[in-house]
PDB file of N, CA, C and O in Angstrom:
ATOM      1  N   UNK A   1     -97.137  -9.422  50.693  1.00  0.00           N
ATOM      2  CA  UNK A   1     -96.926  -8.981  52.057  1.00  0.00           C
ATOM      3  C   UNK A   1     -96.054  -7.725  52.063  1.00  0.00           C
ATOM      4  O   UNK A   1     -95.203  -7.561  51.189  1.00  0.00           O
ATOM      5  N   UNK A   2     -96.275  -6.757  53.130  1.00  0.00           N
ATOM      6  CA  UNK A   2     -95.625  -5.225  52.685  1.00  0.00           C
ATOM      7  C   UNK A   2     -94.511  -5.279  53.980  1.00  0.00           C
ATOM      8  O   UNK A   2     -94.908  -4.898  55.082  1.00  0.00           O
ATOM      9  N   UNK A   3     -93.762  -5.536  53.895  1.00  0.00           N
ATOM     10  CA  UNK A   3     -92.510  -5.305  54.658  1.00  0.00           C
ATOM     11  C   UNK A   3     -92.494  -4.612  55.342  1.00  0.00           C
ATOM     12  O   UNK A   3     -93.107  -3.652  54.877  1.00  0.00           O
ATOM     13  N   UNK A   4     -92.000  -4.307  56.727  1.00  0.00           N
ATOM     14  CA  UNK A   4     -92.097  -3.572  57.823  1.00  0.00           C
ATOM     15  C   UNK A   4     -90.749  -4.228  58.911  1.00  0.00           C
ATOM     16  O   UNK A   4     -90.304  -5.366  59.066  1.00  0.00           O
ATOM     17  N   UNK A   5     -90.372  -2.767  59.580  1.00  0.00           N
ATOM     18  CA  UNK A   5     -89.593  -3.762  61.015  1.00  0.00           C
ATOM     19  C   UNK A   5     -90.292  -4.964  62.240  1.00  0.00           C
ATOM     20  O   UNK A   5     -89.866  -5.499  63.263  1.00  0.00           O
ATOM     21  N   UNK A   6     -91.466  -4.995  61.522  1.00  0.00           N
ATOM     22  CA  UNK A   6     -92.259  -5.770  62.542  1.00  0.00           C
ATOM     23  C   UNK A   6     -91.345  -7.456  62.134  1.00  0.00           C
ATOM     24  O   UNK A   6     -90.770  -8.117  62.998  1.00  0.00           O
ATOM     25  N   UNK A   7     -91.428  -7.851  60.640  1.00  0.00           N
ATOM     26  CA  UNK A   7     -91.299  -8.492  60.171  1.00  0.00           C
ATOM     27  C   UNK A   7     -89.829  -8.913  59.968  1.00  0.00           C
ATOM     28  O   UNK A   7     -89.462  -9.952  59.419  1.00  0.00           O
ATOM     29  N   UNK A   8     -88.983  -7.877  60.532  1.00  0.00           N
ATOM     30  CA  UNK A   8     -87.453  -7.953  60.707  1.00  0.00           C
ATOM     31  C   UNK A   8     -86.848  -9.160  61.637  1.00  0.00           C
ATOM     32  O   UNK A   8     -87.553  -9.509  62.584  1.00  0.00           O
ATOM     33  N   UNK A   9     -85.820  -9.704  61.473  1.00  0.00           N
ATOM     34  CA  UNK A   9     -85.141 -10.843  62.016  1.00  0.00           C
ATOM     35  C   UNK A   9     -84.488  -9.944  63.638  1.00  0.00           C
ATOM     36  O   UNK A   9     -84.536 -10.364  64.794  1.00  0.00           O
ATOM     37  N   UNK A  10     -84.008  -8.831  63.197  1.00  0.00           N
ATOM     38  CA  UNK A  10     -83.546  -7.849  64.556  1.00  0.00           C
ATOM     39  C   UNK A  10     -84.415  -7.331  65.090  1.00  0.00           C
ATOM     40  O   UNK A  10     -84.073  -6.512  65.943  1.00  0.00           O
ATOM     41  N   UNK A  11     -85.975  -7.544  64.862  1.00  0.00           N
ATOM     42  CA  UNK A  11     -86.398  -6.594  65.953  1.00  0.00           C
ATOM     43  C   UNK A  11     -87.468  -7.674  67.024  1.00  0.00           C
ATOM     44  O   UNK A  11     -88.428  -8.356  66.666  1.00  0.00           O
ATOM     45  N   UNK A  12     -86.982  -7.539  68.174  1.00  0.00           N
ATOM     46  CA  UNK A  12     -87.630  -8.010  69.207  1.00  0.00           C
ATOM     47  C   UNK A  12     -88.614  -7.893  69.911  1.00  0.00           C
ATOM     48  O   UNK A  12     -89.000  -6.743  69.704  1.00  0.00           O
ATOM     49  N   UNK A  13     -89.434  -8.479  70.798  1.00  0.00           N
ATOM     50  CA  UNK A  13     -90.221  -7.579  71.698  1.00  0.00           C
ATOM     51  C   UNK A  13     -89.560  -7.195  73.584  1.00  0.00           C
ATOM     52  O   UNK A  13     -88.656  -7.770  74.191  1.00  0.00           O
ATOM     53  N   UNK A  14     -90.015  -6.603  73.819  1.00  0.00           N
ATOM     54  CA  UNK A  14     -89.122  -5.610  75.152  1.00  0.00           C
ATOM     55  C   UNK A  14     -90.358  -5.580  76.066  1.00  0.00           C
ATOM     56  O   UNK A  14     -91.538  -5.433  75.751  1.00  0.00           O
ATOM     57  N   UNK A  15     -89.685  -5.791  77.520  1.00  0.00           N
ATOM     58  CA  UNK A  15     -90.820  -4.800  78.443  1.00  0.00           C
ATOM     59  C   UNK A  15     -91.422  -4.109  77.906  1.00  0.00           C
ATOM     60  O   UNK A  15     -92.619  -4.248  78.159  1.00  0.00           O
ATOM     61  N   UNK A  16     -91.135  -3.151  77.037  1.00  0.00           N
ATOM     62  CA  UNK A  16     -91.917  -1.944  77.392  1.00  0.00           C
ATOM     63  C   UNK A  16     -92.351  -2.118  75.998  1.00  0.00           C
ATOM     64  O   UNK A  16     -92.966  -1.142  75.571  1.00  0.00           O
ATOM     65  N   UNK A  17     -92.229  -2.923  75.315  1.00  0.00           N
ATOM     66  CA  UNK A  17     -93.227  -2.615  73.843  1.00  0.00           C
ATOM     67  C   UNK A  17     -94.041  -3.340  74.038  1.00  0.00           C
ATOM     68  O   UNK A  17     -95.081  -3.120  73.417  1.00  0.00           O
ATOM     69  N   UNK A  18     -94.007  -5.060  75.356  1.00  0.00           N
ATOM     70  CA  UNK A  18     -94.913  -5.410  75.608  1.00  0.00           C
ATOM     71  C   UNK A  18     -96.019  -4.603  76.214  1.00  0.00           C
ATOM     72  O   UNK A  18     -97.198  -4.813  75.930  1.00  0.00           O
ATOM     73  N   UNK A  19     -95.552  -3.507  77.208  1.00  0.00           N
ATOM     74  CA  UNK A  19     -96.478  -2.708  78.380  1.00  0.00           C
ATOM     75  C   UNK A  19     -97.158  -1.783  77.312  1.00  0.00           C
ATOM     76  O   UNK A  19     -98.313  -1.410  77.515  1.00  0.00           O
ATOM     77  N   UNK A  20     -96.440  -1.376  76.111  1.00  0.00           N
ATOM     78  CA  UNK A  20     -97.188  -0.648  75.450  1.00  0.00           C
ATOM     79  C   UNK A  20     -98.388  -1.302  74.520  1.00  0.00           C
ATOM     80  O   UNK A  20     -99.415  -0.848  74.016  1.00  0.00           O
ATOM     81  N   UNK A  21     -97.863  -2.354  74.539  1.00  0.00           N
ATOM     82  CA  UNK A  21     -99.153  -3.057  73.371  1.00  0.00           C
ATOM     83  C   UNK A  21    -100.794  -2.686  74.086  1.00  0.00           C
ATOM     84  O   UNK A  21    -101.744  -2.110  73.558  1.00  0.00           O
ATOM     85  N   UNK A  22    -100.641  -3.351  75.663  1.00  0.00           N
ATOM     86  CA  UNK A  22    -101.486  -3.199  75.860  1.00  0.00           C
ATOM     87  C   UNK A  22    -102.367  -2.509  76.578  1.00  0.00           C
ATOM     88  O   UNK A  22    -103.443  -2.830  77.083  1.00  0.00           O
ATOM     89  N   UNK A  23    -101.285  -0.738  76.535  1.00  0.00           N
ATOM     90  CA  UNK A  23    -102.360   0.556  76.457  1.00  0.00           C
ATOM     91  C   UNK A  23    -103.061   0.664  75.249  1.00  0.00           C
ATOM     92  O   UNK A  23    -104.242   0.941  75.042  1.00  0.00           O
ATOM     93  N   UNK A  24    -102.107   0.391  74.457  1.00  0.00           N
ATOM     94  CA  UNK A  24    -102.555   0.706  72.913  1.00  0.00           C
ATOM     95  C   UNK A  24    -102.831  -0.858  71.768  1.00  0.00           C
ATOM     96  O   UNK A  24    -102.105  -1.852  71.775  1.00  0.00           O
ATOM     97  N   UNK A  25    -103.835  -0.688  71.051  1.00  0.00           N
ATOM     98  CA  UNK A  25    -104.188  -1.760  70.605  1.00  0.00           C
ATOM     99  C   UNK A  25    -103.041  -1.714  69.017  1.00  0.00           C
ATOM    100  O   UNK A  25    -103.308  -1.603  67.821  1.00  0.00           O
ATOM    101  N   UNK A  26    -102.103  -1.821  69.566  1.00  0.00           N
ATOM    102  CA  UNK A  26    -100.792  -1.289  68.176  1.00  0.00           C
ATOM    103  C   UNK A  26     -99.645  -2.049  68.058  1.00  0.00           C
ATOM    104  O   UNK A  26     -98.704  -1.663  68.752  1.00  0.00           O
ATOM    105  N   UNK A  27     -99.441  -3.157  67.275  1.00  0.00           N
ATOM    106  CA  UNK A  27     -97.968  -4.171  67.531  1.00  0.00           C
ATOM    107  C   UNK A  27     -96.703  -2.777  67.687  1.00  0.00           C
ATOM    108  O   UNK A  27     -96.849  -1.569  67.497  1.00  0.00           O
ATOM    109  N   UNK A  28     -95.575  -3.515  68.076  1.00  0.00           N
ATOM    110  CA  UNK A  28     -94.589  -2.772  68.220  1.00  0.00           C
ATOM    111  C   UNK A  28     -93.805  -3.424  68.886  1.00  0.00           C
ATOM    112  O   UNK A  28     -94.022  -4.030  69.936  1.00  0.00           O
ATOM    113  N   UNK A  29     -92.400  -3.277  68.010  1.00  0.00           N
ATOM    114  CA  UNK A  29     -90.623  -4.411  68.947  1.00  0.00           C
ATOM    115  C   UNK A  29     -89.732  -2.876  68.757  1.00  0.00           C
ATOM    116  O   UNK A  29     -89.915  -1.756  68.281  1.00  0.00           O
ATOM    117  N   UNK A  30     -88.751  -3.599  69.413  1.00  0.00           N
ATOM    118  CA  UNK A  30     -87.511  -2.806  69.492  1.00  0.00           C
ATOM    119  C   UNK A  30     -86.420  -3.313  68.836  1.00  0.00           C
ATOM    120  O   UNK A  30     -86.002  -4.435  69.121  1.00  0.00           O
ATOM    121  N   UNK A  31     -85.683  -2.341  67.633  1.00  0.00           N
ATOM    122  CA  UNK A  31     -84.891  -2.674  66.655  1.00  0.00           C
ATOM    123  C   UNK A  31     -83.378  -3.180  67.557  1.00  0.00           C
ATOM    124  O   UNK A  31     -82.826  -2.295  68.210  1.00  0.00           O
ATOM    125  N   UNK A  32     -82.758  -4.594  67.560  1.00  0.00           N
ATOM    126  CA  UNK A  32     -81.891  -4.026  68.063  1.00  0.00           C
ATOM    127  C   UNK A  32     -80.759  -4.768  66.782  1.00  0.00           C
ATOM    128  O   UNK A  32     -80.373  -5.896  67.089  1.00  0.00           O
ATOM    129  N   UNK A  33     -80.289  -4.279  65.573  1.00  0.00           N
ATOM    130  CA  UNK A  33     -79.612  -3.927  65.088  1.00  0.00           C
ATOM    131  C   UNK A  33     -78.943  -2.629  65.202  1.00  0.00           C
ATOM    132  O   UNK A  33     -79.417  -1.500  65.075  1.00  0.00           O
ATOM    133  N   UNK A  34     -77.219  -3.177  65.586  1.00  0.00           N
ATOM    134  CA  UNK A  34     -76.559  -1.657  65.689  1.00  0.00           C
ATOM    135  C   UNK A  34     -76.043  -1.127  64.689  1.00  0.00           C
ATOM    136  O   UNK A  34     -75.021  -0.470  64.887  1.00  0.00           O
ATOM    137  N   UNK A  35     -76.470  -1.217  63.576  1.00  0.00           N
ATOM    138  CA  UNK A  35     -76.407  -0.385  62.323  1.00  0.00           C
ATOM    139  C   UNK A  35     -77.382   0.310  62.046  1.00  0.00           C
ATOM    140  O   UNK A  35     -77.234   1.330  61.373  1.00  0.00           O
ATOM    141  N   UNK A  36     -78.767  -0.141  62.566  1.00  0.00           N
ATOM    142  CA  UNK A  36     -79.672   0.344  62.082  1.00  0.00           C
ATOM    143  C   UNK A  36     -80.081   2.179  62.215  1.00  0.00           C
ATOM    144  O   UNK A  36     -79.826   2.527  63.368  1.00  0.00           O
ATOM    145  N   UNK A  37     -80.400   2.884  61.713  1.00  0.00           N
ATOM    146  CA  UNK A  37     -80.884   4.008  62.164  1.00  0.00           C
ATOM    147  C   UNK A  37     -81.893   3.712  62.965  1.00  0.00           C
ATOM    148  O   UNK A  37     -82.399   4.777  63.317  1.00  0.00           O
ATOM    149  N   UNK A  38     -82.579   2.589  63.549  1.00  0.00           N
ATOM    150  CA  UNK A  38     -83.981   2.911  64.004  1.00  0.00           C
ATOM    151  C   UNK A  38     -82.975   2.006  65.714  1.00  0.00           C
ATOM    152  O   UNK A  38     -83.581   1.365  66.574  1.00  0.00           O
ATOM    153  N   UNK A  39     -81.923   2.180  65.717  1.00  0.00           N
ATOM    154  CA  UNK A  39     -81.115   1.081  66.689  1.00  0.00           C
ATOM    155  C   UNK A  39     -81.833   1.605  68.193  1.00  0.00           C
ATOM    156  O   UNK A  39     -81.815   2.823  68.373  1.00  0.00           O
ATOM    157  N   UNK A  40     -82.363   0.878  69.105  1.00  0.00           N
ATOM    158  CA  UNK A  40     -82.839   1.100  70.716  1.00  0.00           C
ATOM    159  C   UNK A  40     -84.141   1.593  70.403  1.00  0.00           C
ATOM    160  O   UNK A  40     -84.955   1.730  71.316  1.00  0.00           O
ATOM    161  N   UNK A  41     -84.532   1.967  68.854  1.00  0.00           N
ATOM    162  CA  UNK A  41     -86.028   2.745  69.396  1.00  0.00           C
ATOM    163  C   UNK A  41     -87.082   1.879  68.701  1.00  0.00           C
ATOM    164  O   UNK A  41     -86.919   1.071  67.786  1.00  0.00           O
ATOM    165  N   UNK A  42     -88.376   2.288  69.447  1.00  0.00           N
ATOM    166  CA  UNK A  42     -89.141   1.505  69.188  1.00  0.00           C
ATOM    167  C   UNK A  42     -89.707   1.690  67.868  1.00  0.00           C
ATOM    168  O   UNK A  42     -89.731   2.843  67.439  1.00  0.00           O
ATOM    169  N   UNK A  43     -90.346   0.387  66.869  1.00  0.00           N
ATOM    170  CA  UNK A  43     -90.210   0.434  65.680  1.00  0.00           C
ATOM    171  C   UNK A  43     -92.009   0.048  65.582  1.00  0.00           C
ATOM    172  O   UNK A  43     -92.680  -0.196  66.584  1.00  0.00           O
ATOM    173  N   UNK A  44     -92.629   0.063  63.991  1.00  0.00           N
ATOM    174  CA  UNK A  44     -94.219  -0.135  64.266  1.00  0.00           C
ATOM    175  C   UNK A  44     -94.204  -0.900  62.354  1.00  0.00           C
ATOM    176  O   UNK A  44     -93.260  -1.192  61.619  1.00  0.00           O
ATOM    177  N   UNK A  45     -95.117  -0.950  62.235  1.00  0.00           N
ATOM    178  CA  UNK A  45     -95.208  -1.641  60.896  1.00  0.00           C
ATOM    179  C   UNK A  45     -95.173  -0.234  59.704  1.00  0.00           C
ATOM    180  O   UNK A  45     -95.182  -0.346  58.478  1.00  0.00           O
ATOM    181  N   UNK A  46     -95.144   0.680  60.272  1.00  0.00           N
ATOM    182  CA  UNK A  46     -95.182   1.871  59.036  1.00  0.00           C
ATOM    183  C   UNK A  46     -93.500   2.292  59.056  1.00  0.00           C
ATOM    184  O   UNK A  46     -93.050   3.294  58.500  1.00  0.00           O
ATOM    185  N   UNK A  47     -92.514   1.073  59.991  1.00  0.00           N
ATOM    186  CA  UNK A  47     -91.059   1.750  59.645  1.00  0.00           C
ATOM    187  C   UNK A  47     -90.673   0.402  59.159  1.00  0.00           C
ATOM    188  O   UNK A  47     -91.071  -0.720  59.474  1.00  0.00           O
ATOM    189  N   UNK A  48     -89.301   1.048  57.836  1.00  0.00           N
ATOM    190  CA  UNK A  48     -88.314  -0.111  57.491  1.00  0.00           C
ATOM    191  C   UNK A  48     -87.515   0.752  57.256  1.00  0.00           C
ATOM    192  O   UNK A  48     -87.706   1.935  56.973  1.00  0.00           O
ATOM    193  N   UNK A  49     -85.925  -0.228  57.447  1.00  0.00           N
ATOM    194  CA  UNK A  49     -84.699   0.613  57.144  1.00  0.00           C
ATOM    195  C   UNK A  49     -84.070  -0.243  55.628  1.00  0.00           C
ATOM    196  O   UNK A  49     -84.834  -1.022  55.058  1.00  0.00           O
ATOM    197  N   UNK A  50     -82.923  -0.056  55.183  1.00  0.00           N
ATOM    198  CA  UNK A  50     -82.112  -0.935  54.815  1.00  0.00           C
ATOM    199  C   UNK A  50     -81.880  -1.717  55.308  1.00  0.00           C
ATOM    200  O   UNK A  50     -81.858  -2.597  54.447  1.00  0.00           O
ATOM    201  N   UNK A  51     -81.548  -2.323  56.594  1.00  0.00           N
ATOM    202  CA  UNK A  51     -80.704  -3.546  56.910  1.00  0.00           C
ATOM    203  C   UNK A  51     -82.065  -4.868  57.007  1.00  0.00           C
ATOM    204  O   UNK A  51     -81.833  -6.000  57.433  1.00  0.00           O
ATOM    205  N   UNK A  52     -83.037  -4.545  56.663  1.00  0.00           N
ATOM    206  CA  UNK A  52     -83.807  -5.635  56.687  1.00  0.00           C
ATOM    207  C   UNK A  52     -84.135  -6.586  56.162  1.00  0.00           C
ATOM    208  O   UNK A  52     -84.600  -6.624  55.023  1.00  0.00           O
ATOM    209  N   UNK A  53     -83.934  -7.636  56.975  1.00  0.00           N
ATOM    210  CA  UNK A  53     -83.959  -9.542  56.740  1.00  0.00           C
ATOM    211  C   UNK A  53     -85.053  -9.830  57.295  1.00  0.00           C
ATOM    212  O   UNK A  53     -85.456  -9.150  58.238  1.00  0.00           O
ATOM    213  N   UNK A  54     -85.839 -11.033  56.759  1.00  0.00           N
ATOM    214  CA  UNK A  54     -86.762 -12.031  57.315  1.00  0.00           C
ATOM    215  C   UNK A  54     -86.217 -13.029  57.808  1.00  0.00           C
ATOM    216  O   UNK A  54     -85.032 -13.153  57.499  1.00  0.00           O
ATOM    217  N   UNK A  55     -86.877 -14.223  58.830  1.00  0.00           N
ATOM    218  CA  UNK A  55     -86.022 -14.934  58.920  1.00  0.00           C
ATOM    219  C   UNK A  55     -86.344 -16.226  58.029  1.00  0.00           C
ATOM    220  O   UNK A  55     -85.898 -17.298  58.438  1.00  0.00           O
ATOM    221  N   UNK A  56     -87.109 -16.204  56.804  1.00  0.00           N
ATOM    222  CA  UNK A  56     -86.602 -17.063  55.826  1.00  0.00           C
ATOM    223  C   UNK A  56     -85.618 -16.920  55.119  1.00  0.00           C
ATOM    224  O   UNK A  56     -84.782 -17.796  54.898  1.00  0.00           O
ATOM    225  N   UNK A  57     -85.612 -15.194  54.458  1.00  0.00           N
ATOM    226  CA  UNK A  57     -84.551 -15.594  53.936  1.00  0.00           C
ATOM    227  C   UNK A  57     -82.991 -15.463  54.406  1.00  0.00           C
ATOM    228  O   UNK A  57     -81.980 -15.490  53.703  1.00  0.00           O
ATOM    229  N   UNK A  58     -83.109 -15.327  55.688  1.00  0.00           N
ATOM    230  CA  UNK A  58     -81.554 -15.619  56.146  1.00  0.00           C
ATOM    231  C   UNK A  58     -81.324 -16.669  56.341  1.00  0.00           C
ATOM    232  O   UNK A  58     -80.176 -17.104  56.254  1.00  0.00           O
ATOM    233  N   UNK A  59     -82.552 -17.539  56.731  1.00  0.00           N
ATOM    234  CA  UNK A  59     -82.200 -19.192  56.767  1.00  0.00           C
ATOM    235  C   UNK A  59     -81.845 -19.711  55.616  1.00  0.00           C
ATOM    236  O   UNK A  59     -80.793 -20.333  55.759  1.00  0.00           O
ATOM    237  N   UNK A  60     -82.165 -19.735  54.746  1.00  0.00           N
ATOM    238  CA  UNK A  60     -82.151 -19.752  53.041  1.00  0.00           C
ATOM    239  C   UNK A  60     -80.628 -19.664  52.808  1.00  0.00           C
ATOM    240  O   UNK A  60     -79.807 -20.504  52.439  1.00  0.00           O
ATOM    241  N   UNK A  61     -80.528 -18.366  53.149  1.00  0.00           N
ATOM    242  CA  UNK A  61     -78.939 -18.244  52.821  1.00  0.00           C
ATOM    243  C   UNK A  61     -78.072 -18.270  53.375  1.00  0.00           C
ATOM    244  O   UNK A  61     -77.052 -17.746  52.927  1.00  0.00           O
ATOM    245  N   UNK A  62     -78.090 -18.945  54.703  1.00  0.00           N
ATOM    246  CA  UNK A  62     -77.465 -19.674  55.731  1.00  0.00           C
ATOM    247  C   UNK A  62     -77.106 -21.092  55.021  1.00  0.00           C
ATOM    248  O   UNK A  62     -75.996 -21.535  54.726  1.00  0.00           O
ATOM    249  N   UNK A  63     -78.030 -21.503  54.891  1.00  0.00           N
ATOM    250  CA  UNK A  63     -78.752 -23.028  54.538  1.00  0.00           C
ATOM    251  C   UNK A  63     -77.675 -23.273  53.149  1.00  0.00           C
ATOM    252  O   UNK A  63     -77.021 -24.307  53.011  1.00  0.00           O
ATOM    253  N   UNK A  64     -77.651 -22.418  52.431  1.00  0.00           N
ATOM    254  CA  UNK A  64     -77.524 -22.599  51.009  1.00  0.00           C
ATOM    255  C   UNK A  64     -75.272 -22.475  51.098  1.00  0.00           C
ATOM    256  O   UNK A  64     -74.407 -23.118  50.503  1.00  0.00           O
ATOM    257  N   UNK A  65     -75.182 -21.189  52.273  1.00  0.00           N
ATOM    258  CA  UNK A  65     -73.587 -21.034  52.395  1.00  0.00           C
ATOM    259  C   UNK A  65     -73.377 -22.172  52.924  1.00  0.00           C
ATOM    260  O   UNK A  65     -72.467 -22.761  52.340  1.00  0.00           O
ATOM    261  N   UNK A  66     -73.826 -22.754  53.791  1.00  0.00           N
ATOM    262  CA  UNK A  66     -73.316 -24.192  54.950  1.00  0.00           C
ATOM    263  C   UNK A  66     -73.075 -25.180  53.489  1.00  0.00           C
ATOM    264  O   UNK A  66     -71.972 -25.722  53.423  1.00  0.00           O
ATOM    265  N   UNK A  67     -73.695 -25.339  52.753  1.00  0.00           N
ATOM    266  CA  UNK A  67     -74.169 -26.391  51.645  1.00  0.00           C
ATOM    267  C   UNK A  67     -72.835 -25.959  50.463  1.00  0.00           C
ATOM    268  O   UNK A  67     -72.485 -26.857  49.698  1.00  0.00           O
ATOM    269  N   UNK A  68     -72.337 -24.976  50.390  1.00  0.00           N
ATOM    270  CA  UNK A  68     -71.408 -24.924  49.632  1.00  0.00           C
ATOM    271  C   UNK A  68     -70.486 -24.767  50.085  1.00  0.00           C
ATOM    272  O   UNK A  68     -69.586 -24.369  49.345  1.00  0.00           O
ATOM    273  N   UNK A  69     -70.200 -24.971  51.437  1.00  0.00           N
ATOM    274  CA  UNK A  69     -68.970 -25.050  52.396  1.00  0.00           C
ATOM    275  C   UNK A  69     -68.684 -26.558  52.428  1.00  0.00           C
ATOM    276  O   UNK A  69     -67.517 -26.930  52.548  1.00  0.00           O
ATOM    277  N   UNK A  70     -69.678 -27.441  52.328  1.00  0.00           N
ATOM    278  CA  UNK A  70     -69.520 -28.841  52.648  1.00  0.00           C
ATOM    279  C   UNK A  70     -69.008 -28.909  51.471  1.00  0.00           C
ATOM    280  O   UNK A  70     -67.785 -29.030  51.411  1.00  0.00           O
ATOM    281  N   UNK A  71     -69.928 -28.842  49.992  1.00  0.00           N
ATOM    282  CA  UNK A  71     -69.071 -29.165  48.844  1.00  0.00           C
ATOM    283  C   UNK A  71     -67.791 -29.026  48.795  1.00  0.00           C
ATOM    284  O   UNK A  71     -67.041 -29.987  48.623  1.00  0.00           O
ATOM    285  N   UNK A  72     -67.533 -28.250  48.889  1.00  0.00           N
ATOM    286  CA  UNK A  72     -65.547 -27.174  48.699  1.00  0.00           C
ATOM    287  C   UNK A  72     -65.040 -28.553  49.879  1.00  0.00           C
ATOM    288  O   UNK A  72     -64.208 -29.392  49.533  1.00  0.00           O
ATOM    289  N   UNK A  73     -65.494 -28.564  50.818  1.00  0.00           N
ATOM    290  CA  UNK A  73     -64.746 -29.285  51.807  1.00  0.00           C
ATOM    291  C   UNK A  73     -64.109 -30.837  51.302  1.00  0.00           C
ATOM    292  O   UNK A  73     -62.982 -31.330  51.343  1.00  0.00           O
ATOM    293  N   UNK A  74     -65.409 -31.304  50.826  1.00  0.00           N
ATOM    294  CA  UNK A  74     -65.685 -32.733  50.301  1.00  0.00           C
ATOM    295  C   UNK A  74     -64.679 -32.546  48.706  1.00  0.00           C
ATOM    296  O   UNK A  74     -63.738 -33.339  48.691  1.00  0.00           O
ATOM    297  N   UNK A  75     -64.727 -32.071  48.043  1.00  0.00           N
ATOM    298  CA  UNK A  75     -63.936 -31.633  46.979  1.00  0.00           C
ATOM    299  C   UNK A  75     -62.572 -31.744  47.147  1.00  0.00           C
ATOM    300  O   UNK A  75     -61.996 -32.226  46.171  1.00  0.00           O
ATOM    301  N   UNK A  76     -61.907 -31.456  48.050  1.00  0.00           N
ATOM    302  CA  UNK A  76     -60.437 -31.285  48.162  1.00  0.00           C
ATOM    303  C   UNK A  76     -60.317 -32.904  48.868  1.00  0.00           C
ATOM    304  O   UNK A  76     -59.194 -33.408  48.888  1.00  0.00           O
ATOM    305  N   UNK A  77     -61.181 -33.484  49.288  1.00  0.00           N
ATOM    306  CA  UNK A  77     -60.569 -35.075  49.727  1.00  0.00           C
ATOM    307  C   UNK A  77     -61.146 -35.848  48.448  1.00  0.00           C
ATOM    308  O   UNK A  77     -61.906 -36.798  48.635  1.00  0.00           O
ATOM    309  N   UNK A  78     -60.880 -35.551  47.469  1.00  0.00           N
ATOM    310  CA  UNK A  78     -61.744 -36.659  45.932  1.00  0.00           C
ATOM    311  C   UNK A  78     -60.148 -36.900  45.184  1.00  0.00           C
ATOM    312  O   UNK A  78     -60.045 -37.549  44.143  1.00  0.00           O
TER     313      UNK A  78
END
């Protein structure tokens, strides 16, 4: 699968990327990461920046920090 802001955890869909879909037969969200260089504008599958996450793997590594927070926790009452 080829990575794109489509596929980004920050980018949403908007009024107006909805109103645009369907002049144009063309996906499209709006980045709203405020780091991003692509931040307020509208984004298409031919853009990616650096700051881009899926949301597996942020769940993943959500999933995986929560899980070694419990250990450490559970550890100090043994």
């Amino acid at each position: 699968m080829k990575k794109s802001c489509l596929d980004c955890l920050y980018a949403n869909y908007s009024l107006g990327t909805l109103m645009i879909k369907d002049f144009i037969d063309h996906e499209c969200m709006k980045c709203e990461h405020s780091n991003s260089p692509y931040f307020g504008e509208i984004v298409n599958d031919s853009t990616i920046c650096r700051l881009f996450i899926d949301e597996k793997e942020y769940f993943l590594n959500k999933d995986r920090i929560d899980k070694i927070k419990e250990l450490k926790y559970k550890s100090k009452f043994k």
